[in-house]
C-alpha positions, 0 to 999 in steps of 0.5 A: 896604264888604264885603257883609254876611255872616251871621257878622257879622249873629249877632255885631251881634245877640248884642252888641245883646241883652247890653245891659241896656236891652233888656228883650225878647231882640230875634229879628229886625231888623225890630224895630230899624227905629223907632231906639227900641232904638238908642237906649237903647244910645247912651244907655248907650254916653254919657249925656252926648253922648246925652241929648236924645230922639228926634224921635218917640219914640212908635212910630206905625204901620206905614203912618206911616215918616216918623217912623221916618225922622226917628229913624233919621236922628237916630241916624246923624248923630250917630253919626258926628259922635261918630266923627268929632270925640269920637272922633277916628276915620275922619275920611273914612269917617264921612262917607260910610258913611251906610246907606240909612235910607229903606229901613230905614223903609220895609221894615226892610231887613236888611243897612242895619239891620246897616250902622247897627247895625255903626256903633254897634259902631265908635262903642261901640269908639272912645269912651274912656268905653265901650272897655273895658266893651265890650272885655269884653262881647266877651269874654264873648259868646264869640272867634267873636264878638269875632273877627268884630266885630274884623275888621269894624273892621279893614276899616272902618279899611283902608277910611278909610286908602285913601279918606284916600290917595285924596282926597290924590291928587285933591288933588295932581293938581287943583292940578297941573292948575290950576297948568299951566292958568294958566300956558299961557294968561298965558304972555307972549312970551319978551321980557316978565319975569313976576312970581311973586308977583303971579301968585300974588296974582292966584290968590288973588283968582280963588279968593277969587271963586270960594269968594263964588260958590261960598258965595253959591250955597250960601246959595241952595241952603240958602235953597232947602234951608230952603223945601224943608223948611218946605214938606215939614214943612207937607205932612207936617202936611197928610197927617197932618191928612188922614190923622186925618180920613180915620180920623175920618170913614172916608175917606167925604168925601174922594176916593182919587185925591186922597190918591194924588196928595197921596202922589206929590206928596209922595214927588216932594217928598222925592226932590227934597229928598233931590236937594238934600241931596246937591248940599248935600253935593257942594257941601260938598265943593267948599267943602272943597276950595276951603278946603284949596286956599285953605289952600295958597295960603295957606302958599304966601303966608305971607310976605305980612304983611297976609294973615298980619295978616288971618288972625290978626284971623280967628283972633281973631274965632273965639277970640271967638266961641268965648269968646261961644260958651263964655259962652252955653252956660255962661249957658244952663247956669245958666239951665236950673239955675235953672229946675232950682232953681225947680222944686225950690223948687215942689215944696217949697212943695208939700211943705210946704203938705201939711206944714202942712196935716197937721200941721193934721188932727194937731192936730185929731187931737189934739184928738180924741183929748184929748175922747175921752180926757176922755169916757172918763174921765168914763165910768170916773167914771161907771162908778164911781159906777154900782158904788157905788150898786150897793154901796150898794143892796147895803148898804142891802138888808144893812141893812134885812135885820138890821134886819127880823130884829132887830124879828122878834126883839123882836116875839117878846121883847116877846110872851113879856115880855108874858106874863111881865107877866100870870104875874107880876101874877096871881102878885103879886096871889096872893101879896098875898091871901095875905099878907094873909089869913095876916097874914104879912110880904110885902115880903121874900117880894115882893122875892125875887120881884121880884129874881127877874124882875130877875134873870130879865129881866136878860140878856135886856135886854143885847141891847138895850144893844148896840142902844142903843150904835148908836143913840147913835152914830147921835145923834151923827151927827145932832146934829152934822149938825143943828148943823154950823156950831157944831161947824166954827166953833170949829175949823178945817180940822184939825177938819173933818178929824177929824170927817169921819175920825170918821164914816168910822170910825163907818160902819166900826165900824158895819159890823165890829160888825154883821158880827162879832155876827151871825157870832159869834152864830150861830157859838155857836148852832150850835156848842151845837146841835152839842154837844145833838146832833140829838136836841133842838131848839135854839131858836137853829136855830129862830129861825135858820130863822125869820130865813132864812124872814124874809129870804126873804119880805122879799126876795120882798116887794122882787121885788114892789116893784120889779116894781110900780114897773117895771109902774108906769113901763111904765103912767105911758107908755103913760097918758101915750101914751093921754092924748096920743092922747086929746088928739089925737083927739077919739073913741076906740073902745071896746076903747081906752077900756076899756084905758085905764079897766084901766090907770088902775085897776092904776095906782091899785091900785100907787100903793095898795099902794106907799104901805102898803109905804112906811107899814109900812117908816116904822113898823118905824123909827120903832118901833125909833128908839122902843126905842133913845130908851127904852133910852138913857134909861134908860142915862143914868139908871143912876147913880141906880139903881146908887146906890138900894138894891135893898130901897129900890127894892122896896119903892118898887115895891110900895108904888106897886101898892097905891096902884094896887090901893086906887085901883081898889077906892076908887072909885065904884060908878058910877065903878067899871066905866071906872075899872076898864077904864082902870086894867086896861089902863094897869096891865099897860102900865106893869108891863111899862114899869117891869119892862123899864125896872128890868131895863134899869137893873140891867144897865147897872149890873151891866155897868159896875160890873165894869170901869172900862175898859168904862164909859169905853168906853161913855162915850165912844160915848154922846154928850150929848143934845141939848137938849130930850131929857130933857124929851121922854123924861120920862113924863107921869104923875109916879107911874110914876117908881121913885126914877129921875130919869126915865123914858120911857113905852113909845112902842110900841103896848101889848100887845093883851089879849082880852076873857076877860083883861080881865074876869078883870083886872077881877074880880081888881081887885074881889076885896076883900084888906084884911083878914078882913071883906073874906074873910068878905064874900067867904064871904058873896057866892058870887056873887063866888067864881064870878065870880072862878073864872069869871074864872080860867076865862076866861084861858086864855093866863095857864094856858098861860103858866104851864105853859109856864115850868115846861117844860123847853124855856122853862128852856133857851131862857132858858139860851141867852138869858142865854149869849148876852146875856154872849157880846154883852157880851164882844163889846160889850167886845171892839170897845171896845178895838178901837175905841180903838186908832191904826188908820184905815181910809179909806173911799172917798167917796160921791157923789151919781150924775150919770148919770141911771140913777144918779138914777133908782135913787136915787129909786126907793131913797128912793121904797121906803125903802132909800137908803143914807146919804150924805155 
């Protein structure tokens, strides 16, 4: 070959730098000398010839060249094998066109990396695969480059043409001279006939010996050869193993001069194996010689059958092989192809291991996610609960606010019929003195006068009866929960659900009517303060203010019960914490006793004042279940008041305080002072019972008697009482009874008189009124005129009262109230058709609380007396 010129250096560098498998541009020749880069070109050039890896595929130090050697000398032998026999190129120069790979180990030697590289070139143009991917590579790199790498093929191929000629030659001119110098010395004499064949028979087994020596003499020297390498493998495994431990242990424990010689042993060991590689190789191309000469003997010998029939077994016995040799690389295919498939199916049990395993921590996700899921809907229940109590505390607070301004205002009414009583008795004994002494008719006068108070207290009651229309609802409600097996025995499942719709509306009604009273009632108040102008005060403003004012103190009342019982749970711990530490510890300082001591005491004073707030709640109940049980009976009875004339009644009425009056005068003189104080307080405690029940009973019947419709209305919120009832709500004293079928004695607590009233009762009970004896005795006795006009003297309140009737400012407050009684008793009417119609409100149902916060305020609720009803 030429020597290596620079044009052609550039152009095999550029072309190694176009291929994509060079990820870093390479700039000199010294980074080929490892094979790595090489290579991967092979690699892209054909995968399928190029597949295995290099014998060491790491890149080992500078100072190591022997595994550089070993890739370098992998590279070129297949290389150009592939040349030779995949290509079917240079079939001469391919074995004798090997660079020096040792220097390119060693040194990385320029122009033997650019032969190695520029037989890759040749490979990469001669293989069918790449010939036309490298055709345009070349073109791309540009004419002066593929013009350089065109004529260095060009010479390669000159070259293998002239060494193919000249071994051609050899071979013509050797069997020349062997053919003259086997002649010359078997030449016979001139006399003696020599035969042909059996010259060249004789030929034939003189080249048969020497191929067995020549092939006994290879196995020797391959024997040898295998040694050599055995030998060269184990001293490369000794000097590594000595070089790692020289680097472990810092070359201190072994000596220079025996590494150096170990060296030199080992590069004389490699000389000689290279020494033997090339007698191999010469020995190799005796062989092929004798072969080819072999072949033409052969030919030349081709009409004798046997070496034809041996020949032809030879041909069969390598087409058998070749077949087995077919088989085993098939069968070794298949066997890599189920390790491939073994492999695979690992990998999916793997993969389907983790599967099972996911879909296990799923599911558990799943069911993670299903209990929170459950948690939080209990929690929204929860919730909901919480904001019903609320609600309902909210309710209760609403009601017991109406409530507190409803026994206000009948604290207030019952004050002002408390004074009415005591003007209209002073009145009525006035009269009776009159009457008598003039000897004139006074039932009529009385009964004017007694129609008169009826008339006068009759508005004012009809805002009872709206009181009493609830109460009877609420009877309803409680004798059916006294008795519920009764009522759901007779009916069935439709039944109960009536019943239950029935209370839903009965709570509902309860709360429209309240809502639609108070905000009508008030709405007409203002509406006539607005009308009097600012000059006047209304009442109504007044009683309105006094109700916010109500409101506000019983809203500060509540503030105080509820910081009492917070204040008292903080005590209850810390008394629970001091009596465990007491129970703990045997002695207790001073200053911890004596908190103790200040704790128990508040705690008491709280558990004190809880108590009476509880006890005054219970009274204002119990005094407004009183008042509501008085008006209903009254309203049971009112058939037989409507039917007993009004005269009758009047009459009935007088007559039974003479009796009263004439049973005070009669009595004894000793007799005659408790006598007079029992019948003094008992006589003004059942004129305000007869007029209020009277009055009660006149409005009943004066508001059914207008309309039919209203009275069935009534009717059908006024259930029957239970039983019991009647008997319960008759008076205990048969003379109290006015012509009714009963009546109920006042259950609240009767109205407080002064001592100066009490005597003045009792001075007038002792006035003497039967006829013109008795007004002389009492010309006669001045004693009792000054006791009398004493008596007069000493009440005050009955003088007040009476200026306070023939004020203008009572005149209008009995106008608002007579207005306002027919404004409620249109409402009452108003809700009664509402009531009847088809619609159905649904209300939600209330539970008991299952959280314990819920639990807590529902105790504390029933604790201060503001739990809410519940279903």
């Amino acid at each position: 070959m030429d020597p290596v010129s620079p044009e052609l250096a550039s152009a095999l560098l550029q072309w190694v730098n176009s291929f994509n498998e060079v990820h870093k541009p390479v700039g000199s020749w010294k980074e080929l000398e490892d094979g790595q880069i090489l290579w991967k070109i092979l690699v892209d050039l054909d995968p399928a010839y190029f597949q295995d890896e290099l014998p060491e595929p790491d890149r080992k130090s500078a100072d190591n060249w022997i595994p550089r050697w070993q890739n370098l000398k992998r590279i070129d032998r297949m290389v150009r094998t592939y040349i030779r026999e995949e290509c079917d190129r240079l079939p001469n120069l391919s074995k004798t066109m090997s660079p020096n790979l040792k220097a390119i180990a060693i040194e990385g030697s320029k122009n033997e990396t650019i032969k190695l590289t520029r037989i890759i070139v040749l490979a990469s143009m001669y293989s069918r695969k790449t010939n036309a991917r490298m055709g345009q590579v070349l073109i791309g790199l540009g004419p002066k480059v593929s013009r350089v790498v065109a004529k260095a093929i060009q010479q390669a191929e000159a070259l293998d043409k002239s060494m193919a000629e000249s071994g051609a030659e050899h071979d013509v001119s050797s069997e020349f001279d062997n053919s003259t110098d086997s002649d010359s010395p078997s030449r016979p004499g001139p006399g003696i006939e020599r035969d042909p064949e059996l010259e060249r028979e004789e030929r034939l087994i003189q080249a048969q010996k020497e191929n067995q020596e020549l092939g006994s003499k290879i196995l020797s020297l391959t024997a040898e050869l295998t040694q050599m390498r055995n030998q060269i493998s184990t001293l490369e495994e000794e000097l590594v193993e000595s070089k790692l431990h020289l680097d472990q242990k810092s070359r201190a424990a072994y000596d220079d001069q025996a590494i150096e010689q170990l060296e030199h042993r080992a590069q004389r060991d490699k000389d000689y194996i290279a020494e033997l590689e090339s007698d191999l190789a010469n020995s190799k191309a005796q062989v092929d010689n004798q072969e080819r000469l072999l072949g033409r003997l052969k030919a030349d010998a081709a009409t004798k059958q046997d070496l034809r029939d041996e020949l032809q077994l030879i041909k069969t016995e390598r087409d058998d092989l070749l077949q087995k040799a077919k088989m085993n690389e098939n069968l070794k295919k298949k066997i890599q192809g189920l390790q491939e498939q073994e492999k695979a199916n690992s990998t999916l049990r793997a993969d389907l291991a983790d599967a099972v395993s996911q879909l296990e921590d799923l599911q558990r996700i799943r069911d993670r996610c299903a209990a929170l899921e459950k948690a939080n809907e209990e929690n929204s229940v929860t919730i909901a609960n919480g904001e019903q109590e609320i609600f309902e505390s909210k309710r209760a607070k609403k009601q017991l606010e109406h409530e507190l301004r409803v026994l206000q205002g009948k604290a207030e009414q019952r004050l002002e019929m408390q004074i009415r009583a005591e003007e209209t008795v002073r009145d009525l004994q006035q009269r009776l003195r009159e009457a008598e002494a003039a000897n004139t008719r006074i039932p009529d006068s009385l009964g004017n006068e007694l129609e008169h108070a009826a008339e006068t207290e009759q508005l004012e009651n009809r805002l009872v009866i709206s009181e009493t229309l609830l109460h009877w609802n609420r009877l309803l409600m409680l004798h059916y929960r006294k008795d519920p097996k009764q009522t759901t025995s007779s009916v069935g499942a439709d039944g109960i659900l009536l019943h239950q719709k029935l209370d839903m509306l009965e709570a509902r009604c309860k709360k429209l009517e309240e809502q639609y009273l108070d905000v009508y009632q008030e709405n007409l108040g203002l509406q006539d303060a607005l009308k009097e102008g600012p000059e006047k005060e209304d009442p109504f403003i007044r009683q309105r203010d006094q109700l916010h004012h109500a409101n506000t103190e019983l809203a500060e009342l509540k503030a105080k019960y509820y910081a009492a019982m917070s204040e008292n749970a903080d005590l209850k711990h810390q008394l629970t914490k001091f009596t465990s530490a007491a129970d703990g510890a045997d002695t207790l300082d001073e200053k911890t006793q004596s908190d103790f001591k200040a704790l128990t005491a508040n705690h008491e004073e709280l558990l004190t004042s809880q108590a009476e707030l509880e006890k005054h709640a219970k009274g204002l109940q119990t005094e407004l279940v009183e008042k509501s049980s008085l008006l209903r009976h009254a309203l049971l009875s009112r058939e037989a008041v409507v039917k007993e004339p009004r005269e009758a009644r009047q009459t009935e009425e007088l007559k039974l305080i003479t009796q009263r009056l004439d049973a005070v005068r009669t009595a004894p003189t000793e007799e005659a002072q408790d006598v007079q104080a029992k019948v003094a307080d008992g006589f003004c405690k059942q004129i305000l019972d007869l007029q209020d029940l009277a009055a009660a009973h006149m409005t009943v019947s004066n508001f059914l008697e207008q309309d039919s419709q209203k009275e069935s209305l009534f009717l059908s919120f006024v259930p029957e009482a239970p039983e019991g009832f009647d008997e319960a709500m008759r008076p205990v004293s048969p003379t109290t009874s006015l012509s009714c079928s009963a009546f109920l004695t006042l259950p609240s607590t009767p109205p407080a008189t002064s001592a100066a009233e009490l005597k003045y009762l009792q001075a007038r009970l002792n006035t003497p009124q039967d006829g013109p004896a008795q007004q002389q005795a009492n010309q006669s006795d001045p004693s009792a005129e000054s006791s009398r006009e004493n008596g007069q003297a000493r009440s005050p309140t009955m003088d007040r009262f009476a200026d306070c009737l023939s004020s203008t400012s009572q005149q209008q407050d009995l106008q608002n109230l007579q207005r306002e009684n027919k404004l409620i008793a249109s409402a009452w009417y108003d809700m009664g058709r509402r009531l009847q119609s088809n619609t159905v409100v649904l209300q939600r149902r209330v539970q008991d609380p299952k959280s314990w916060i819920g639990k807590q305020r529902m105790a504390v609720g029933q604790g201060g007396g503001v739990s809410g009803i519940r279903r």
